[in-house]
KEKE-936538 format. One record per residue: residue number from 1; x, y, z of N, C-alpha, C, O, CB in turn. Coordinates in steps of 0.1 Angstrom, whole numbers. Each point is the difference from the previous one (the first is absolute). Last residue first. Glycine has a CB too. Layout:
! KEKE-936538
NUM;X;Y;Z;X;Y;Z;X;Y;Z;X;Y;Z;X;Y;Z
...
***
This chain:
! KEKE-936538
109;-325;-268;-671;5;12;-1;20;-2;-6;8;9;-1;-31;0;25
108;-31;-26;-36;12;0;6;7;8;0;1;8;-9;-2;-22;8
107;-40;17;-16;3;-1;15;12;-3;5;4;2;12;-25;-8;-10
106;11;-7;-49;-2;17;-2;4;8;17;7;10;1;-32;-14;-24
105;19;-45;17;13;5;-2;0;13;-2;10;6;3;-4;-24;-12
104;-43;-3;19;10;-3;13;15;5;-6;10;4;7;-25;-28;5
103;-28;26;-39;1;8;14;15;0;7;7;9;4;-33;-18;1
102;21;-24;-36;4;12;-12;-1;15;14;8;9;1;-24;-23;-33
101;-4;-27;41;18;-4;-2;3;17;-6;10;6;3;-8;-39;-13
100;-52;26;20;9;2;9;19;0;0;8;5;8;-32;-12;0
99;-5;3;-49;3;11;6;2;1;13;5;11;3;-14;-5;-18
98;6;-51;-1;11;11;-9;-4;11;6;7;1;11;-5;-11;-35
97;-33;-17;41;18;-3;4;7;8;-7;9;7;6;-9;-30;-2
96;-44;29;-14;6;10;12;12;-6;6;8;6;7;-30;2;0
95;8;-25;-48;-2;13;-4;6;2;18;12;4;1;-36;1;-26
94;11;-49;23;18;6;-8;-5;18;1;5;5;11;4;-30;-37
93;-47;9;42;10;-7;8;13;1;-4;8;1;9;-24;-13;-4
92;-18;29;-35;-2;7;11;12;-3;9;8;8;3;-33;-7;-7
91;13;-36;-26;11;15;-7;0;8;7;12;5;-1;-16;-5;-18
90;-20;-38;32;6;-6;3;15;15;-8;12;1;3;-31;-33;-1
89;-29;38;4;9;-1;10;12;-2;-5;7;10;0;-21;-17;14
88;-13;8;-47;6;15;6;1;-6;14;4;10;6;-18;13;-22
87;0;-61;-5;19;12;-8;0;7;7;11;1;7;-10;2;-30
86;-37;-26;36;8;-5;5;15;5;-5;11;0;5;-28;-18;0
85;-22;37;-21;-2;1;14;19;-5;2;10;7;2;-44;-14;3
84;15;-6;-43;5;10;-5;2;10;21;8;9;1;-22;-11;-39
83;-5;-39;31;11;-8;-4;8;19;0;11;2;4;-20;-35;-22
82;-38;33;24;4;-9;8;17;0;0;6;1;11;-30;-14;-15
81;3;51;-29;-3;-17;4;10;-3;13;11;4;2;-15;-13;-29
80;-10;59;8;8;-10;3;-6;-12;2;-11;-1;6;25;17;1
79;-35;20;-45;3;0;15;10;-14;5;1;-9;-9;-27;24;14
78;8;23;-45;13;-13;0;-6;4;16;-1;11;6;30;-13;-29
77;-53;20;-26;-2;3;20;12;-14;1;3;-8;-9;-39;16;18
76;23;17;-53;6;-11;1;3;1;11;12;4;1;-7;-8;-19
75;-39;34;-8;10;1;3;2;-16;10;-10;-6;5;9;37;-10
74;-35;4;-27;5;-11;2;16;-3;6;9;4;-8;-29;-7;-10
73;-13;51;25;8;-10;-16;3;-13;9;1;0;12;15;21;-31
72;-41;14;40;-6;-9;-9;4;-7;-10;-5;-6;-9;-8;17;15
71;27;13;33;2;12;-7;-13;-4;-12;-7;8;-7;38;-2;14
70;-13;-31;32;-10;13;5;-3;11;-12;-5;10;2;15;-12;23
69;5;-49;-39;4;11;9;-10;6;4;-12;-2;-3;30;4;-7
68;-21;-52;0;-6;15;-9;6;5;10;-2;-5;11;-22;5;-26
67;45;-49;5;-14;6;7;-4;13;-5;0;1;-12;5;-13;34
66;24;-41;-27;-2;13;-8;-12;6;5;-10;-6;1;20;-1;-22
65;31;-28;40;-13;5;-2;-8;10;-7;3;11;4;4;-19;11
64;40;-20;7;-8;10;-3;-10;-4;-4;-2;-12;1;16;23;-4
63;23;-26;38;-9;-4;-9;-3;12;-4;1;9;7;-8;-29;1
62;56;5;16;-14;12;-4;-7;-9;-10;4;-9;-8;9;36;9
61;27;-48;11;-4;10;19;-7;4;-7;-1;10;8;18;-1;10
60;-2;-40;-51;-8;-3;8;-6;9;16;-8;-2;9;20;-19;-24
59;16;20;-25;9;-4;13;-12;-3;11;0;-3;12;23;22;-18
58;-29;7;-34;7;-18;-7;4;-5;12;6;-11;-1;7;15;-22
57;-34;35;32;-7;-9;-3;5;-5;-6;-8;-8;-5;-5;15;8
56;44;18;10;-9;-2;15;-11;-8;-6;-2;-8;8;7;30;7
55;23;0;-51;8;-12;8;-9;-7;13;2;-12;3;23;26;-10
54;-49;25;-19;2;-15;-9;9;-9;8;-4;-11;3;3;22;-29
53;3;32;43;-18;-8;8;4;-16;-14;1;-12;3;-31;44;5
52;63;-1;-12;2;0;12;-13;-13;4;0;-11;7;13;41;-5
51;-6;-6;-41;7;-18;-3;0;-5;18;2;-11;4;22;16;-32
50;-43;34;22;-16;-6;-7;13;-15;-2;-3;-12;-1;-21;38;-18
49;44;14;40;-11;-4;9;-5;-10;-6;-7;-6;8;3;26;3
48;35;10;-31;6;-11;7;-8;-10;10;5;-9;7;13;25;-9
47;-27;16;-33;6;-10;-7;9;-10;13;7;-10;-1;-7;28;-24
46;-31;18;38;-4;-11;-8;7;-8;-2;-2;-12;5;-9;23;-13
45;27;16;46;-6;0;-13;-7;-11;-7;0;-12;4;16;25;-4
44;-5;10;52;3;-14;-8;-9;5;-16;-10;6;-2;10;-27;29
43;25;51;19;-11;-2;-12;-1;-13;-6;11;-4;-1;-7;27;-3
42;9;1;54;2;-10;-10;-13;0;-13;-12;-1;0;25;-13;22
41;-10;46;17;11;2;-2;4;-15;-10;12;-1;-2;-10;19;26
40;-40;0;-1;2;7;-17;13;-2;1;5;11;-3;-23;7;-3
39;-1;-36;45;0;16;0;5;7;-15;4;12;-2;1;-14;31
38;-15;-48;-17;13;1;-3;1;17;1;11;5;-5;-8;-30;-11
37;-44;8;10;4;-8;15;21;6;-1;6;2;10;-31;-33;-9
36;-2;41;-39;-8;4;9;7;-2;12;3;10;7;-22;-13;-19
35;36;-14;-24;4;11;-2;-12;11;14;2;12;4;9;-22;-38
34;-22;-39;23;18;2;3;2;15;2;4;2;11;6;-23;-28
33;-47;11;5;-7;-1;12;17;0;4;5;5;11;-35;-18;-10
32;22;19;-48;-6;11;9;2;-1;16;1;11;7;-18;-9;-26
31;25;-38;-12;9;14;1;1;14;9;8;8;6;-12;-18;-27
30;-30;-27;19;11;-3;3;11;7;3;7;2;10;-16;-15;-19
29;-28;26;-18;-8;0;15;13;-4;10;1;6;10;-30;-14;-19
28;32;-2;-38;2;16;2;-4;3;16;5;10;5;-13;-3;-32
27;3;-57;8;12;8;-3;1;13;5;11;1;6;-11;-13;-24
26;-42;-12;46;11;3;-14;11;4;-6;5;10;6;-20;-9;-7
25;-7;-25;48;-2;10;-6;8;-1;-16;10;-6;-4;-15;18;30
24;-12;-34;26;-1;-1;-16;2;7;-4;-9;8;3;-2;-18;-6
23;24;9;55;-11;-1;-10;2;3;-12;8;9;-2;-18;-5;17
22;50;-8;25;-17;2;6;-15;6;-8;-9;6;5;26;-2;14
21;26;-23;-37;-7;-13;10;-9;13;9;-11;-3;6;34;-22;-3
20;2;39;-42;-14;-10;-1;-6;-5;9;-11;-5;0;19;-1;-15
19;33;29;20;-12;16;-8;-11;-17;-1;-11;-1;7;29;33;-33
18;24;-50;41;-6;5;10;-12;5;-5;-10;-3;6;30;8;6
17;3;-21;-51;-10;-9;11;-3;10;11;-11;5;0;22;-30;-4
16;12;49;-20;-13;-1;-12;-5;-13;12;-9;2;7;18;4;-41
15;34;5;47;-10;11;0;-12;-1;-5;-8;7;6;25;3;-7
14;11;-44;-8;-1;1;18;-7;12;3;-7;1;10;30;-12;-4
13;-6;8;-52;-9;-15;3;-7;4;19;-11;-1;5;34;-22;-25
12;11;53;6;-15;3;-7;-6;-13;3;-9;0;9;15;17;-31
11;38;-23;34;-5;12;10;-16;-2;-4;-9;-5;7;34;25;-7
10;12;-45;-19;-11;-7;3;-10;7;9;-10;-4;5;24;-16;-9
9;36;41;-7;-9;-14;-3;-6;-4;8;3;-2;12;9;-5;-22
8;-1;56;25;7;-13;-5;-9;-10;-5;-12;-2;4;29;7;12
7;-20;51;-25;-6;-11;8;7;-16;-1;2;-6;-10;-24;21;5
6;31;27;-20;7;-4;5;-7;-11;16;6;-6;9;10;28;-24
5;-47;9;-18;16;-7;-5;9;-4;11;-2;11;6;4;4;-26
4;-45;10;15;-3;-15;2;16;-9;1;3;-11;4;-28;15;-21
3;3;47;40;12;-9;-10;-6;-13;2;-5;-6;10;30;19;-6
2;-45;41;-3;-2;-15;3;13;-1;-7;6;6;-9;-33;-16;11
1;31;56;19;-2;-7;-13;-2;-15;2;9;-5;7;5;23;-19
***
């Protein structure tokens, strides 16, 4: 069963940048590409994905754009900026300190 829930803070921001930086894509195409790479095991919702992309363009890591799906409806393409690069390192870099800390105690014996 996907889970969105119990992902730690600031998880989705760091998921939605990695899903951008290797190409543009839309609200649903996002979701999709989380729940793809993740073997269906994370779902992201709307209501948590669209305040998700609004904080990354007040913040400046995503631009958008309005382009035409494959489908022909109009839809709102977000790719990363320069500055939105330098987050998902810099969250990638806490994200695997915390889960190596969190490794090392589950390993202990």
């Amino acid at each position: 069963m996907p889970k969105a829930a119990g992902l730690p803070p600031g998880t989705l921001v760091m998921l939605i940048l990695r899903v951008l930086r290797q190409e543009p894509r839309h609200g649903y195409a996002i979701a999709q590409k989380i729940r793809q790479l993740s073997s269906d095991q994370l779902s992201v919702e709307e209501g948590s994905l669209y305040p998700a992309l609004q904080k990354l363009l007040a913040n400046g890591w995503v631009k958008a754009d309005w382009a035409t799906s494959d489908t022909g409806r109009k839809v709102r393409s977000y790719r990363i900026t320069p500055k939105g690069l330098k987050q998902l390192e810099s969250e990638q870099d806490d994200y695997q300190r915390m889960a190596d800390a969190i490794t090392a105690i589950l390993e202990s014996t």
